[in-house]
C-alpha positions in Angstrom: 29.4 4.3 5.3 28.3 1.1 3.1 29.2 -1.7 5.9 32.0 -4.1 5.0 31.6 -6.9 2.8 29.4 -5.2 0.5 32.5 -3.9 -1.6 33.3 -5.8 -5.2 36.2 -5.5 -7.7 36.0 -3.0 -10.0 35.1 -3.9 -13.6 32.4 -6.4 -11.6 28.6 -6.3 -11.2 27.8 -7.0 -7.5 25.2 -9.4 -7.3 21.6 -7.9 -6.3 21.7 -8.8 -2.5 24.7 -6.6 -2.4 23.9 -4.2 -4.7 20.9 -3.3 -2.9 22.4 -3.1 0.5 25.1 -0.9 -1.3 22.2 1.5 -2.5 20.7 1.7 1.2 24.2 1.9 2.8 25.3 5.0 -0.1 21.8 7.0 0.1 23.1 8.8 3.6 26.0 9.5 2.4 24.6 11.7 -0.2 21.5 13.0 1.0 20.8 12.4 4.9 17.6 14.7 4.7 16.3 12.2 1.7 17.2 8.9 3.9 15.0 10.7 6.5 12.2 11.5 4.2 12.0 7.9 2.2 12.0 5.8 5.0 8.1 6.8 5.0 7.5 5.0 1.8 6.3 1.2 1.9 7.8 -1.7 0.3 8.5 -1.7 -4.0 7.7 1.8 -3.8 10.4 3.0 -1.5 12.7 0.9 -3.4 11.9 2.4 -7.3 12.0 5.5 -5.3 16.0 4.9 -3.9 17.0 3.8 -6.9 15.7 6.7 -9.5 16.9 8.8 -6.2 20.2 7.6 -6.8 20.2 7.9 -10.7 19.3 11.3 -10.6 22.1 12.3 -8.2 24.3 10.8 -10.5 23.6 12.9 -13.6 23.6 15.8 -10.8 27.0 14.8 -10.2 27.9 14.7 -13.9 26.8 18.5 -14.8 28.6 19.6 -10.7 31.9 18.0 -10.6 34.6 20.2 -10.4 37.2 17.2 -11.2 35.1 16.3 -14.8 36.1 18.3 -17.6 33.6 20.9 -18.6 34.3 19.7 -22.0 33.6 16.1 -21.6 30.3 16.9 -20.0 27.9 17.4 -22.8 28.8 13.5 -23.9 29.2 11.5 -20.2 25.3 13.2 -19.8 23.9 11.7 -23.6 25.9 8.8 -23.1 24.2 8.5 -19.6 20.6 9.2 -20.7 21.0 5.9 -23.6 21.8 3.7 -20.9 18.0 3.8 -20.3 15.7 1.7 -20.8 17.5 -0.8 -19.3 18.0 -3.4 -21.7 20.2 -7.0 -22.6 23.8 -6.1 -22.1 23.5 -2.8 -19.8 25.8 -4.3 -17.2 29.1 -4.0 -20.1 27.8 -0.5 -21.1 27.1 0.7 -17.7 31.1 -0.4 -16.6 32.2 1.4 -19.6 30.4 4.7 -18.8 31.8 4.5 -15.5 35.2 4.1 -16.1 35.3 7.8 -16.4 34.9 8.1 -12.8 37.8 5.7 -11.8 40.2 7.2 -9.6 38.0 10.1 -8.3 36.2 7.8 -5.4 38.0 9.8 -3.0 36.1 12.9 -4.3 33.6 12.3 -2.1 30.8 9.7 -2.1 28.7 11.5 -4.8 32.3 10.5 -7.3 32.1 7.1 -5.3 28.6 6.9 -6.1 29.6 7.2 -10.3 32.5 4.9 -10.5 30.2 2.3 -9.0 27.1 3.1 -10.6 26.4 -0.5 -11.6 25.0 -1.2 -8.3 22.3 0.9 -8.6 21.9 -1.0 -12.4 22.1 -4.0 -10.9 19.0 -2.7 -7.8 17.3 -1.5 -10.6 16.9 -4.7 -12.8 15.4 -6.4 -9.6 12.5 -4.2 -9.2 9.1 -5.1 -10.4 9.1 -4.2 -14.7 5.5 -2.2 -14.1 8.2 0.6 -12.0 10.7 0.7 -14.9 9.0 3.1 -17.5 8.4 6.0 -14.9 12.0 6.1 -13.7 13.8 5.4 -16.9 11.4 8.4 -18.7 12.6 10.6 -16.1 16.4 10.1 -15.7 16.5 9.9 -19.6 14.6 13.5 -20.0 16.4 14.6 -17.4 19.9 13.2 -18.7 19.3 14.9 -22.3 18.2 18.4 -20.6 21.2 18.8 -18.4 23.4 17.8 -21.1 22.1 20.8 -23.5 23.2 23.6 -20.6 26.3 21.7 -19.9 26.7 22.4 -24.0 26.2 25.5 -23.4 28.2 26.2 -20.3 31.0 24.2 -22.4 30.6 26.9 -25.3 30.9 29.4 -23.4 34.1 32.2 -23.4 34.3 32.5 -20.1 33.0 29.1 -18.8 30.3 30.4 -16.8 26.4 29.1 -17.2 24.0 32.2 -17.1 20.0 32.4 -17.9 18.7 35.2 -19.7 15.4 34.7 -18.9 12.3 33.3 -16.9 11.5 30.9 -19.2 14.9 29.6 -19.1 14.9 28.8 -15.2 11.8 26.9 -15.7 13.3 25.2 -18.4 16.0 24.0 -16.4 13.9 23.6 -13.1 11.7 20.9 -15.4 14.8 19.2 -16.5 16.1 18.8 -13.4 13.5 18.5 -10.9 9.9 18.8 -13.0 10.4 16.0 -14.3 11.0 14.1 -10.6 7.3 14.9 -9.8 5.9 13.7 -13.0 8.0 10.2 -12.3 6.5 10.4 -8.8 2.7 10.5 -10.2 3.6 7.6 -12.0 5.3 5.5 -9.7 2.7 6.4 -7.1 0.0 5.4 -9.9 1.2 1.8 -9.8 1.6 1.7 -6.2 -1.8 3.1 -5.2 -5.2 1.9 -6.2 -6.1 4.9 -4.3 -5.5 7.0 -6.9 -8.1 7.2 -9.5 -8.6 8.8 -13.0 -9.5 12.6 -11.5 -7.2 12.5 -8.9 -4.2 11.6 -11.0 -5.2 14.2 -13.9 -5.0 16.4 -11.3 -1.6 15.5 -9.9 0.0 15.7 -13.5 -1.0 18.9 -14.1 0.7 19.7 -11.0 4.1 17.7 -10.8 6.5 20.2 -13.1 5.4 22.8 -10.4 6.1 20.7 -7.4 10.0 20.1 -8.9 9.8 23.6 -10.0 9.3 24.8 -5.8 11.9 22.5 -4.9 14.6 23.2 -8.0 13.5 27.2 -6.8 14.5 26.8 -3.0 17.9 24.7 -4.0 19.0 27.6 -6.2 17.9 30.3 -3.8 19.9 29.0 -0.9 22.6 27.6 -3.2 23.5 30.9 -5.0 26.7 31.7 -3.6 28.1 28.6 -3.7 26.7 28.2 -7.6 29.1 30.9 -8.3 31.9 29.3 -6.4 31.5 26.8 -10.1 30.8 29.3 -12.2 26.8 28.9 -12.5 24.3 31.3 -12.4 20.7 30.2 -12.2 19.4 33.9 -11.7 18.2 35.0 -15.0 19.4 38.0 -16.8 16.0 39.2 -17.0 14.8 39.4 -13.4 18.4 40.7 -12.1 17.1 43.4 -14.5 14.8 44.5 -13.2 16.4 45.7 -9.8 19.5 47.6 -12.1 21.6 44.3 -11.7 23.7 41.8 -13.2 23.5 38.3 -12.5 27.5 38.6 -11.9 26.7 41.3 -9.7 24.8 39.1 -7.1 27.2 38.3 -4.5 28.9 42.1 -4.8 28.9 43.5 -1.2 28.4 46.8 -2.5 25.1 45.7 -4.4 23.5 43.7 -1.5 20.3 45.7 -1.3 19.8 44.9 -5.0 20.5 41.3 -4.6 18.3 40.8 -1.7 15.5 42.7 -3.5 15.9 39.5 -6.2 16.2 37.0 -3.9 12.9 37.7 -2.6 11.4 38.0 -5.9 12.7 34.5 -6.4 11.8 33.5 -2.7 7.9 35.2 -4.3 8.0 32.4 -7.0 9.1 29.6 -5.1 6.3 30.0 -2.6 3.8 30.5 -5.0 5.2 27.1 -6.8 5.0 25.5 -3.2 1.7 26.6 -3.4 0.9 24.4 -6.5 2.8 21.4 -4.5 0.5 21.0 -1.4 -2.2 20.8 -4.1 -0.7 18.3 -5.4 -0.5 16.3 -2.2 -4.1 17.1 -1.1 -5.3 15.3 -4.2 -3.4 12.4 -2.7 -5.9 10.5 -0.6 -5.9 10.2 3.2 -6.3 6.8 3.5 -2.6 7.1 2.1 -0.5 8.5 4.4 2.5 7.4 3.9 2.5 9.1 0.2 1.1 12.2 1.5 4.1 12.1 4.5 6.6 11.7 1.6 5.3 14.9 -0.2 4.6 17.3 3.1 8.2 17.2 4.6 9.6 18.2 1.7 7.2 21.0 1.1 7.5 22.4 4.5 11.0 22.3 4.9 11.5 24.1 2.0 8.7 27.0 3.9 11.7 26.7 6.4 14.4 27.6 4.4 12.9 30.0 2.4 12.1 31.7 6.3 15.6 31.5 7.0 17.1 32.9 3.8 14.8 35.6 3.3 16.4 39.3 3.8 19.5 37.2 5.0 22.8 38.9 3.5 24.8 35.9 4.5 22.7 34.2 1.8 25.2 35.6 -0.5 28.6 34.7 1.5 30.2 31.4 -0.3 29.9 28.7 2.2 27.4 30.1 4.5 25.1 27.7 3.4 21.6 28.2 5.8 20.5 25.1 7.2 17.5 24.1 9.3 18.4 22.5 12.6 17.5 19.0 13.9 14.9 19.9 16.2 13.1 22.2 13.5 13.2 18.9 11.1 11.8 16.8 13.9 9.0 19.5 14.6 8.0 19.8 10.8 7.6 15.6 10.9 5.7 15.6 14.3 3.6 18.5 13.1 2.5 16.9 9.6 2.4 13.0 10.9 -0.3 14.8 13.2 -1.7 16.7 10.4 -1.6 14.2 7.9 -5.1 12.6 7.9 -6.9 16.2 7.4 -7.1 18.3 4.6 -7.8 21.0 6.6 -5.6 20.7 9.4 -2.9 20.0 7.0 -3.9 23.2 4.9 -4.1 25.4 8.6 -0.8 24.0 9.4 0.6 25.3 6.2 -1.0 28.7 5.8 0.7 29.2 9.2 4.0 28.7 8.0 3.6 30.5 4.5 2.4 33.6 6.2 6.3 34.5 6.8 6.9 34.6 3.2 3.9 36.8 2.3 0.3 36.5 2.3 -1.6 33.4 2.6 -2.7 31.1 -0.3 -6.3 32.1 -1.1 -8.7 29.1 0.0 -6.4 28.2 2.8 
């Protein structure tokens, strides 16, 4: 919980000593397996990457909430995305787009987080102006593509979100997490001298398929709860091809079929997981703290998909798989030991991939 004396009126803009100690004191409460993972990153960086952290779970937050109006979601998301850049007078804009939240604190602290989302303005402004563009670019992008499927979920009869097709997912996998890893190139750009002309062109190539891994393994192990709010990120397309409807997924009588799609989707979130310790590898060693950041994420994600793979209670709402404290401290003492080679770091994780089908070549 935020520690006491860091509250302010509402209607007021905290001033940035507070605001920042807010933002630090808030990030656990939404995310404890982020406060873990950021803690690794040094000085401006970790705080640009906190921030656009937070920003993000706030239009997350918009396109979830069972206590906003479907309806009012299409314009609290464009509303959102054209409070960035940041710009004279954001503080009396940012209060006004808030307001909406007023009264649902209680919620939860992701709500919490929204009715008091001038804080993280208010952190924001104080960072160095070289860290603005990447996160603004991304939480605006991101803003304007959640906002078109909450549209459409709007529109629909039946108030459900459903994807016919491939394409689609990625779509939405880039609007929602592709376009994290192409703020992360950027931000690690400014922050590293490291990183020169070749290793960055390489990096861009491969951020929309880094989110892409990560946006695949949230869905996967996510799926029956997703229903719980009427979502469906399991295209129409790839159900298909196993004789079954999306709405079919978490139908007990169907459970071969669905489990045959979850490991198709299991298939193409390793293979993008693939694409995301390439990324990381281009990352230099003298940089470890960068690479760190990456790898956890990456192999926790190998975890879960070990854990939800040919697991029926995948599709049971609120039987949510987890991986346990000591398998979180093994995956950081095994990569901080790793971290400084290539190939040990590659070994490490050709070992772990092996349980979701064969090895990456070159590994």
């Amino acid at each position: 919980m935020p520690r006491r004396g860091l509250e302010w009126e509402p209607g007021c803009v905290p001033e940035s000593e507070g605001a920042r100690a807010w933002c630090r004191g808030m990030l656990p409460r939404v995310s404890r397996t982020f406060a873990l993972n950021i803690r690794v990153l040094p000085g401006a960086l970790r705080d640009a990457v906190l921030q656009a952290y937070l920003f993000c779970r706030i239009a997350d937050t918009v396109e979830d909430s069972p206590h906003v109006d479907p309806a009012a979601k299409p314009a609290l998301l464009e509303a959102y995305g054209d409070l960035f850049p940041l710009r004279g007078g954001w503080e009396e804009r940012v209060l006004h787009w808030s307001h909406a939240f007023r009264g649902l604190e209680a919620e939860g602290p992701d709500h919490e987080l929204c009715a008091r989302a001038v804080a993280v303005f208010a952190d924001f402004a104080t960072l160095p102006p070289r860290l603005h563009a990447p996160v603004e670019t991304c939480v605006r992008e991101m803003a304007s593509g959640m906002r078109a499927f909450a549209a459409r979920k709007a529109a629909s009869p039946d108030g459900w979100l459903r994807l016919e097709t491939l394409s689609e997912l990625e779509e939405y996998c880039h609007c929602v997490a592709g376009t994290v890893g192409e703020m992360l190139c950027r931000l690690f750009a400014e922050s590293s001298p490291r990183l020169d002309a070749r290793r960055l062109e390489g990096m861009h190539r491969l951020a929309g398929r880094f989110g892409l891994a990560m946006q695949l393994t949230n869905i996967i192990k996510d799926v029956a709860d997703d229903a719980r709010r009427r979502a469906c990120y399991v295209p129409r397309a790839l159900a298909a091809r196993h004789r079954l409807s999306p709405e079919e997924m978490l139908d007990p009588g169907r459970r071969p079929a669905a489990l045959a799609v979850v490991r198709e989707l299991v298939q193409l979130a390793a293979g993008a997981l693939d694409a995301a310790l390439a990324f990381t590898l281009l990352i230099p060693r003298r940089e470890p703290r960068l690479r760190l950041f990456c790898l956890w994420p990456i192999f926790l994600a190998v975890g879960t998909l070990q854990r939800v793979l040919d697991d029926e209670r995948l599709l049971l709402p609120g039987a949510r798989p987890r991986i346990g404290r000591s398998e979180v401290r093994r995956c950081l003492g095994q990569t901080a030991l790793a971290v400084w080679s290539d190939r040990a770091i590659q070994r490490l994780y050709s070992r772990q991939r092996l349980a979701l089908g064969a090895a990456p070549a070159g590994s």
